[in-house]
C-alpha positions in Angstrom: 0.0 0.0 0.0 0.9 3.3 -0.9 1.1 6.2 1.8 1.4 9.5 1.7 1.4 12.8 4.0 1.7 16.5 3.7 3.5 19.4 4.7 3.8 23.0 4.3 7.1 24.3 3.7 8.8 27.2 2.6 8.2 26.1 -1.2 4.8 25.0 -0.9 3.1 21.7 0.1 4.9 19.4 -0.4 3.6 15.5 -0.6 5.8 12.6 1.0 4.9 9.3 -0.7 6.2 6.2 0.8 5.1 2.4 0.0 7.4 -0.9 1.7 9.1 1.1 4.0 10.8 3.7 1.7 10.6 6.8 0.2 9.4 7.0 -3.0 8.4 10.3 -4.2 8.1 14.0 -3.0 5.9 16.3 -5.1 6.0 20.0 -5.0 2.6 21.3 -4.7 -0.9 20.1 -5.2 -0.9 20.3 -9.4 2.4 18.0 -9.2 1.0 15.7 -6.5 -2.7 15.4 -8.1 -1.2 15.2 -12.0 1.6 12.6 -11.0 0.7 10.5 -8.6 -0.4 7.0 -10.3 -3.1 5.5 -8.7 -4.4 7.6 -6.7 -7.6 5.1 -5.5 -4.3 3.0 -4.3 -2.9 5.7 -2.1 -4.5 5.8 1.2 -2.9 9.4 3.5 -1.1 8.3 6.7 0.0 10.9 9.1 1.9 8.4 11.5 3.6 6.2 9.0 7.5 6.1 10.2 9.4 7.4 6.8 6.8 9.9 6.1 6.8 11.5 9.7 11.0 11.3 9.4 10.9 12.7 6.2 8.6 15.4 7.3 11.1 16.3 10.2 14.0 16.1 8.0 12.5 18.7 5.6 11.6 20.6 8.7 15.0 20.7 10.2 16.6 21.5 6.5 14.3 24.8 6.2 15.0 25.5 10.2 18.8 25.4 9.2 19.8 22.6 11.2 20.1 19.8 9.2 22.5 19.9 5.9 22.2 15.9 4.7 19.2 13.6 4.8 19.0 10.2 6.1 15.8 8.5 4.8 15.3 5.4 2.7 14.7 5.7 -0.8 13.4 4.0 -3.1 15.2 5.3 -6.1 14.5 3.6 -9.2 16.3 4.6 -12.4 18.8 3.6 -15.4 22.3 3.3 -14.3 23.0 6.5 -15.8 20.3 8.3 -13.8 21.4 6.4 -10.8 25.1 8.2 -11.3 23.9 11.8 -11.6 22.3 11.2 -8.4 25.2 10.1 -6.4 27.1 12.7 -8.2 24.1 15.2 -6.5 24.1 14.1 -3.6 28.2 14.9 -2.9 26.9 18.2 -3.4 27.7 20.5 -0.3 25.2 22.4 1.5 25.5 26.1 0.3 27.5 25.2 -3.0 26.5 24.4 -6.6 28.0 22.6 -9.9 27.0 23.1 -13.4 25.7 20.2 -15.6 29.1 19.8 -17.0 31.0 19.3 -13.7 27.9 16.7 -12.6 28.4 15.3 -16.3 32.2 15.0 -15.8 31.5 13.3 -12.3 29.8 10.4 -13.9 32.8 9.7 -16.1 30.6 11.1 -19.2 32.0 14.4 -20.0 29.7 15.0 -23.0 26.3 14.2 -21.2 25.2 17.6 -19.8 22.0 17.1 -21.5 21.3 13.5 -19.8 22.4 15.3 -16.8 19.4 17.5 -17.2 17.3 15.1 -18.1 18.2 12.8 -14.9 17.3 16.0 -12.6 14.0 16.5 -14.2 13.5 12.7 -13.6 14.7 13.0 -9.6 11.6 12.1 -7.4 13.2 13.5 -4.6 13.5 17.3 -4.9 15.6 18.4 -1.5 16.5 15.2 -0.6 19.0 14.4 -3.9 19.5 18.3 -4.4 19.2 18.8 -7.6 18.8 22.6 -6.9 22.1 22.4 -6.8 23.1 22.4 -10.4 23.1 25.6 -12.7 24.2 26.2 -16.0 27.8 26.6 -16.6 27.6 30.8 -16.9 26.1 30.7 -13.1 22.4 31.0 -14.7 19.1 29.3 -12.7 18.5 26.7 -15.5 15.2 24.2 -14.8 14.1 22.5 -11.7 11.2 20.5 -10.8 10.4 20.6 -14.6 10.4 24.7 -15.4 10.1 26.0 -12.0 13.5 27.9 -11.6 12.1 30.2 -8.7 11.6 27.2 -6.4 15.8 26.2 -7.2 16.2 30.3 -6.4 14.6 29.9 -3.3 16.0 27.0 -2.2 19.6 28.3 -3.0 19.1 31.6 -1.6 18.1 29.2 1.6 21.1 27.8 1.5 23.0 30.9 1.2 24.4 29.3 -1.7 27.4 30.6 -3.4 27.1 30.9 -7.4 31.0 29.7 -9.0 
C-alpha cells in the first residue's frame, strides 16, 4: 500500500509518498501531486507512518537550518545512468552548486550535460537528492522541478548558496 502525508514548507506543500518502507516520491505542490501521482484510489494518506513523519522532520530541520544531509530510505528507481547523476548530486555540499558539466564529468561522461538534465528533471526526490544544486555553466538558474526555476532560487538563496 501506498502512503502518503503532507507538509507545508517554505516552497509550498509538499507531498511525502512512501510504499514498503521507503521513500518513494516527493511532489511539490498540489498540481504535481494530483497530475503525478499513479493510482491515486491506491494511495491511502497516513499521518503516522515512520518514513513519512521522518521525512517530514527532516524537511523541517533542513528549512529551520539545522540539518544539511538527509538520512531517509529511498526508493530510487532509475537507469544506471540516472542512478550516477544522483550520487554525483548528492556529494553536493550544503550552500554550494555545480554546473551540468561538472555533474556530467562526475559520472565519467564528460559530454552528457543534457542527460544530466534530463536525470534531474527525472529525480523524485526534490531536496532530498539536491538537484537545486546544479546551474548552468555561466552561473544562470536553469530548470528545476520541470520549469520551476524560482523554487531552485529559493532553495539556494536558503542555503546561502554561493554561485561559481
Amino acid at each position: 500500500m501506498r502512503s502518503f502525508s503532507s507538509w507545508d514548507s517554505p516552497i509550498g506543500r509538499l507531498y511525502p509518498v512512501a510504499e514498503k518502507g521507503n521513500l518513494t516520491v516527493i511532489h511539490i505542490g498540489d498540481e504535481d501531486f494530483f497530475n503525478n501521482e499513479p493510482n491515486k484510489d491506491a494511495l491511502q494518506e497516513e499521518k503516522n507512518n515512520p518514513v513519512l513523519l521522518a521525512c517530514i522532520k527532516q524537511l523541517e530541520e533542513y528549512f529551520n537550518k539545522t540539518r544539511i544531509t538527509f538520512d531517509l530510505p529511498l526508493a530510487s528507481a532509475g537507469t544506471p545512468f540516472q542512478q550516477d547523476v544522483w550520487k554525483q548530486l548528492r556529494t553536493i555540499p550544503y550552500g554550494e552548486t555545480r554546473s551540468y558539466q561538472e555533474v556530467a564529468e562526475g559520472t565519467g561522461r564528460p559530454k552528457a550535460v543534457r542527460a544530466v538534465g534530463q536525470a534531474n528533471k527525472a529525480n523524485k526526490f526534490p531536496i532530498i537528492i539536491p538537484c537545486h544544486r546544479v546551474i548552468g555553466k555561466n552561473n544562470t538558474l536553469t530548470g528545476y522541478a520541470g520549469s520551476r526555476t524560482n523554487l531552485k532560487e529559493i532553495l539556494l538563496m536558503h542555503e546561502q548558496s554561493r554561485m561559481q
